[in-house]
LOBA-203243 format. One line per field, with one value per residue (C-alpha): residue number from 1; x, y, z. Coordinates in nm, 4 decimals. Example, Ala and Ser with C-alpha at 12.3 -4.5 7.8 and 13.67 -1.06 7.14 Angstrom:
BEGIN
keba: [1|2]
X: [1.2300|1.3670]
Y: [-0.4500|-0.1060]
Z: [0.7800|0.7140]
END
This chain:
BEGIN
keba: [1|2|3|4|5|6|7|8|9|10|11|12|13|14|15|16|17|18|19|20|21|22|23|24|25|26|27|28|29|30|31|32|33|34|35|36|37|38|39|40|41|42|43|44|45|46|47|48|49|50|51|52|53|54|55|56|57|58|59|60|61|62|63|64|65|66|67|68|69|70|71|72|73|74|75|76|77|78|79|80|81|82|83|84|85|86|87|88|89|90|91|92|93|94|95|96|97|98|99|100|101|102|103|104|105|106|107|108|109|110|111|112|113|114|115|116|117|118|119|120|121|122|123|124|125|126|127|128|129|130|131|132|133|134|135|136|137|138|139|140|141|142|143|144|145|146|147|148|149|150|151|152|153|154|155|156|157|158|159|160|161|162|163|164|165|166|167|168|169|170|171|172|173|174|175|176|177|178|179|180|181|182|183|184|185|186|187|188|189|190|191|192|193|194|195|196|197|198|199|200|201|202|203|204|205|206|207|208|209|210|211|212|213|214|215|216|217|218|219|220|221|222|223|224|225|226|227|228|229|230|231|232|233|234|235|236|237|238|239|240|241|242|243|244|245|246|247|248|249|250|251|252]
X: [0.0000|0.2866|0.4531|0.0908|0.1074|0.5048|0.3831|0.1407|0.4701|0.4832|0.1014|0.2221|0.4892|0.2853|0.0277|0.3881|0.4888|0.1603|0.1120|0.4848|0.4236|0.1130|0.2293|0.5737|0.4765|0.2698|0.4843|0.8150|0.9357|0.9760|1.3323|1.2568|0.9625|1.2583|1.5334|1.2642|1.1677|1.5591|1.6198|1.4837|1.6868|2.0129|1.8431|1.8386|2.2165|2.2508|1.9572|2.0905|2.4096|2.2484|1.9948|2.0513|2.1358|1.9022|1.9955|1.8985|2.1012|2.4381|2.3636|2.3545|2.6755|2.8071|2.8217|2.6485|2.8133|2.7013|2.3048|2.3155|2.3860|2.1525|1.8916|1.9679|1.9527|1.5632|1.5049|1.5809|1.4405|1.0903|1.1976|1.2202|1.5114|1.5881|1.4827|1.7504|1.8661|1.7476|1.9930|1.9747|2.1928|2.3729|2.0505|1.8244|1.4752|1.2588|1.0144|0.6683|0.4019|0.0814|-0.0909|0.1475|-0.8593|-0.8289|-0.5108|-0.6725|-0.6997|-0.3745|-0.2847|-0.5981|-0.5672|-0.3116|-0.5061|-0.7123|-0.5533|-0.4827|-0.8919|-0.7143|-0.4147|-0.6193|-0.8165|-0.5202|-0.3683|-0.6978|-0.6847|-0.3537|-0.2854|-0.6654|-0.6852|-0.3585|-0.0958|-0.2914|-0.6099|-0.5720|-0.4202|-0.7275|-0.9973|-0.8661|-0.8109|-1.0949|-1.3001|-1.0669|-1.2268|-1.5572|-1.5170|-1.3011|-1.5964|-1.8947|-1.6277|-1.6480|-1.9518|-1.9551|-2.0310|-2.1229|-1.7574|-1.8536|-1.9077|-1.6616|-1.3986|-1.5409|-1.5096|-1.1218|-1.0484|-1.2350|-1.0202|-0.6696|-0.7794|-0.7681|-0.4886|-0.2702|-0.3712|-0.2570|0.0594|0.1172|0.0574|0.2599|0.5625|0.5537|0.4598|0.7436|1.0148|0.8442|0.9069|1.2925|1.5327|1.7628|2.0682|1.8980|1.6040|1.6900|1.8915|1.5639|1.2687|1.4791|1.4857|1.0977|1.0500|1.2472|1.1061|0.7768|0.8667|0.8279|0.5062|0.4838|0.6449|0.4517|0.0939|0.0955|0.1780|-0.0508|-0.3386|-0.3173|-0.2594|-0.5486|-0.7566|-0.6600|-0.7233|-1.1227|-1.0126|-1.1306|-1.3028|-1.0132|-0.8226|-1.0728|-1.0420|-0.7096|-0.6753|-0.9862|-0.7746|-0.4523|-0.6754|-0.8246|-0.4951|-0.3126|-0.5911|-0.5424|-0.1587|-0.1938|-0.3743|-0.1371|0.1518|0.2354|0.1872|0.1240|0.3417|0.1057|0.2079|0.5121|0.8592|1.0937|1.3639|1.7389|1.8720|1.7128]
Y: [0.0000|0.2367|0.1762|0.2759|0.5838|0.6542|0.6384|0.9417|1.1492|1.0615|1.1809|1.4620|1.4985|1.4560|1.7416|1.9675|1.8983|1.9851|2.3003|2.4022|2.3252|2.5493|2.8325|2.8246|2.6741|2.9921|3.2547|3.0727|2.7813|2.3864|2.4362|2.6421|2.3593|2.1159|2.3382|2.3834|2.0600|1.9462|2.0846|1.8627|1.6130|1.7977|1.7723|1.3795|1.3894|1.5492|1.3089|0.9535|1.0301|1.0896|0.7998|0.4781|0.1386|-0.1384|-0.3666|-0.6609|-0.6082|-0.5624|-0.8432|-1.0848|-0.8939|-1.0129|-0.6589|-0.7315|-0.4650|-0.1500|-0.3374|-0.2937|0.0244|0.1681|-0.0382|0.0860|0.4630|0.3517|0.2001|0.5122|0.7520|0.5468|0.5717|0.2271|-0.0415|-0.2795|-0.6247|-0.8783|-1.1096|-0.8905|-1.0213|-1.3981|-1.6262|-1.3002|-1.1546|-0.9268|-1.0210|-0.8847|-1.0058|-0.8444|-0.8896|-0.8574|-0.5183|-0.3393|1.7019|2.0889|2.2808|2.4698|2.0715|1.9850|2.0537|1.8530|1.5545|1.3485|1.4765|1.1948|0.9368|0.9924|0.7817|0.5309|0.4961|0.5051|0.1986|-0.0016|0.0830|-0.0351|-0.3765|-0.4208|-0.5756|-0.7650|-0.9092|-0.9304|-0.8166|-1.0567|-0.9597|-0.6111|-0.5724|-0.7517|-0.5852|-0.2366|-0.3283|-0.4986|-0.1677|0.0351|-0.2439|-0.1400|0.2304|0.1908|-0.0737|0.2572|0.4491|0.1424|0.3771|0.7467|0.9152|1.2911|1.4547|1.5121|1.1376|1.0520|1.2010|1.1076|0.7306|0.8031|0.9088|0.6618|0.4055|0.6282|0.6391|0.2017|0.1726|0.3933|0.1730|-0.1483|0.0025|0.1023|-0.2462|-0.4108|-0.1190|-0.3333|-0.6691|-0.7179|-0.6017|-0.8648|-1.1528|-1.1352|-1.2268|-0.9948|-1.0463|-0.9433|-0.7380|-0.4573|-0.5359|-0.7302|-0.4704|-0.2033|-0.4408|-0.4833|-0.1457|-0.0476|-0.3064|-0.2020|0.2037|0.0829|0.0068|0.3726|0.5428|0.2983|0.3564|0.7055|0.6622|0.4502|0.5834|0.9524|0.7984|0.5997|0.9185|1.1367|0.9451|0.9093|0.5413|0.6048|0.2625|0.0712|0.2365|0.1565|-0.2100|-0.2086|-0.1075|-0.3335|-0.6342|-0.5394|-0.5444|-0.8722|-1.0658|-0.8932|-0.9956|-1.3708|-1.3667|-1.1763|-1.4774|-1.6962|-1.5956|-1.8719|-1.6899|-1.3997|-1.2266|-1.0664|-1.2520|-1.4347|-1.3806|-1.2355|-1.4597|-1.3675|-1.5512|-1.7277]
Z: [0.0000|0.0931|-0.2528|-0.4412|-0.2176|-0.3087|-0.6521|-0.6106|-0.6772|-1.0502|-1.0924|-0.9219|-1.1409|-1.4625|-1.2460|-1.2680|-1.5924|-1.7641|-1.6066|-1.6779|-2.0483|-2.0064|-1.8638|-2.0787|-2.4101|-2.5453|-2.3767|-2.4770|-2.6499|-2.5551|-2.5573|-2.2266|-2.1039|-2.1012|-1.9702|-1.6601|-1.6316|-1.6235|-1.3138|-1.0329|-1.1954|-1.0414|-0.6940|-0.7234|-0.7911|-0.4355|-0.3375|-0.4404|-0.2365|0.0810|0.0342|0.2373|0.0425|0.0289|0.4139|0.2550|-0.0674|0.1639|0.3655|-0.0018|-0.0650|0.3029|0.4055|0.7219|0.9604|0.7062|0.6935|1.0320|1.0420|0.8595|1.0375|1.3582|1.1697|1.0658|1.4191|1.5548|1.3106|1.4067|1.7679|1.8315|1.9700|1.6958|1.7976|1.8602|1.5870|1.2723|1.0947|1.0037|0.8171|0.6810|0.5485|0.6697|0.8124|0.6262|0.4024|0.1973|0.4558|0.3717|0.4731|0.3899|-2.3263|-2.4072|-2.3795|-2.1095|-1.9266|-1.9674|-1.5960|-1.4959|-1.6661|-1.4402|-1.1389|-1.2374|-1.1929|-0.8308|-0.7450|-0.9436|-0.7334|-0.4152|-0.5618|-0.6392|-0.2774|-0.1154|-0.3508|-0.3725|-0.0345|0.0106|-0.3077|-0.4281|-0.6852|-0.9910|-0.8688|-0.8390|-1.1329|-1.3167|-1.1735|-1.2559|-1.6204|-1.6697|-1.5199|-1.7970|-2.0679|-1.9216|-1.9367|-2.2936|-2.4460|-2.4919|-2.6988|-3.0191|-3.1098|-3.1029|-2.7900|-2.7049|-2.6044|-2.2676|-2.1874|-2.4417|-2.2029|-1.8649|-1.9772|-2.1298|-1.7742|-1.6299|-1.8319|-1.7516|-1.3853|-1.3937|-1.6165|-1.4266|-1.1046|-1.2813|-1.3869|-1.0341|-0.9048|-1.1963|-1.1117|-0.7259|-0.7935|-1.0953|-0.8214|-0.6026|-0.8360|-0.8384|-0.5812|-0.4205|-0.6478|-0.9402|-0.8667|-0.9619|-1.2475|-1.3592|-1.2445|-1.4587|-1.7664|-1.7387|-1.7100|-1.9779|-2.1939|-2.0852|-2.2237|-2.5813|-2.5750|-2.4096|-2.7498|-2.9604|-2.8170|-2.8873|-3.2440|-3.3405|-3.0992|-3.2230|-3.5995|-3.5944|-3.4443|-3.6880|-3.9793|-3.8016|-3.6969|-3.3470|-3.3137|-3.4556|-3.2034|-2.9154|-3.0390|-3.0428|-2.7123|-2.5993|-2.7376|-2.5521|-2.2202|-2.2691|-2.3675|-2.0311|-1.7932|-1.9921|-1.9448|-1.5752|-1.4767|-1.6002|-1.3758|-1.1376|-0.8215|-0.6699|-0.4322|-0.1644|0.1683|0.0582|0.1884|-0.0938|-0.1836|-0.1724|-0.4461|-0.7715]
END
């Protein structure tokens, strides 16, 4: 649940970005929009130095004395004694518990997802990682399914945020369960692979969406999108397992 509500920083983000572009697109150029939008990328530079590594990755590593460090350093930042015997077999204890469209819009548009997000943080630890992740897009197939035939533009663009709002929770729940699925030695190697693999289809979609609008191919594109849906919720229930309540591994 914490990680859904972490992620509330990139709709943030995307809130940022689109009023930035708003504000400095007509007045200047989007040579400026990305000059301004560069810069809290210098503060992560001073950010990622100060930032604590992973316990449980140092104790795979054998570096056992620094893991406990920085546990005791979170022990006391919550005020607490750290419990005897944390560290076990030269790894740490932890383990996932359960619980745990106008130019004039622009700016409002990501707002929307954030009733997504708080939908996939109240699923994501009852239900499950699969679970969650197929309920929210099959309620984006639901909102998405009306569009196949023309709609007034008002409703047309409550259901495309209706179907944003649920695909931007099942991204966020994918972004925590694929972490979940890889042991310590390689997890982040292999999260960052999945995610990059996952960007293409983020510079594809746009062509072919916005190609297939323009050319008045707005059901083909609904149908495209409505076909994607159905074979993820197929292959999302194929996975072998699902990751809420079980104790990440350390190696593969």
């Amino acid at each position: 649940m914490w990680m859904v509500v972490f992620s509330t920083f990139w709709t943030f983000g995307s809130i940022f970005e689109a009023t930035l572009a708003w504000i400095v697109m007509p007045r200047l150029n989007w040579r400026w929009v990305l000059a301004f939008s560069a810069v809290p990328s210098f503060a992560l530079l001073i950010l990622y130095g100060v930032a604590p590594e992973s316990p449980r990755y140092l104790c795979m590593k054998g570096n056992t004395s620094d893991a406990l460090r920085i546990l005791e350093k979170i022990a006391s930042v919550n005020q607490t004694k750290l419990p005897p015997g944390v560290l076990v077999s030269g790894r740490s204890n932890d383990k996932d518990e359960e619980s745990a469209p106008s130019e004039n819009t622009a700016p409002l548009l990501p707002s929307l997802e954030l009733p997504g997000l708080l939908l996939s943080a109240i699923l994501v630890d009852r239900v499950g990682r699969k679970q969650s992740m197929a309920i929210m897009f099959g309620l984006a197939f639901i909102f998405l399914t009306p569009l196949l035939i023309q709609q007034p533009a008002v409703l047309t663009t409550c259901l495309l945020f209706g179907a944003r709002m649920n695909a931007m929770g099942t991204f966020t729940v994918a972004s925590i369960y694929s972490p979940e699925l890889y042991p310590t030695s390689v997890r982040t190697t292999g999260a960052g692979v999945a995610s990059a693999i996952g960007r293409i289809g983020g510079m594809v979609c746009p062509l072919v969406a916005v190609g297939l609008v323009n050319e008045c191919h707005q059901t083909a594109a609904v149908a495209l999108f409505l076909v994607a849906i159905v074979v993820s919720i197929v292959c999302i229930q194929l996975f072998p397992y699902d990751t809420k309540g079980r104790e990440l591994s350390d190696t593969s």
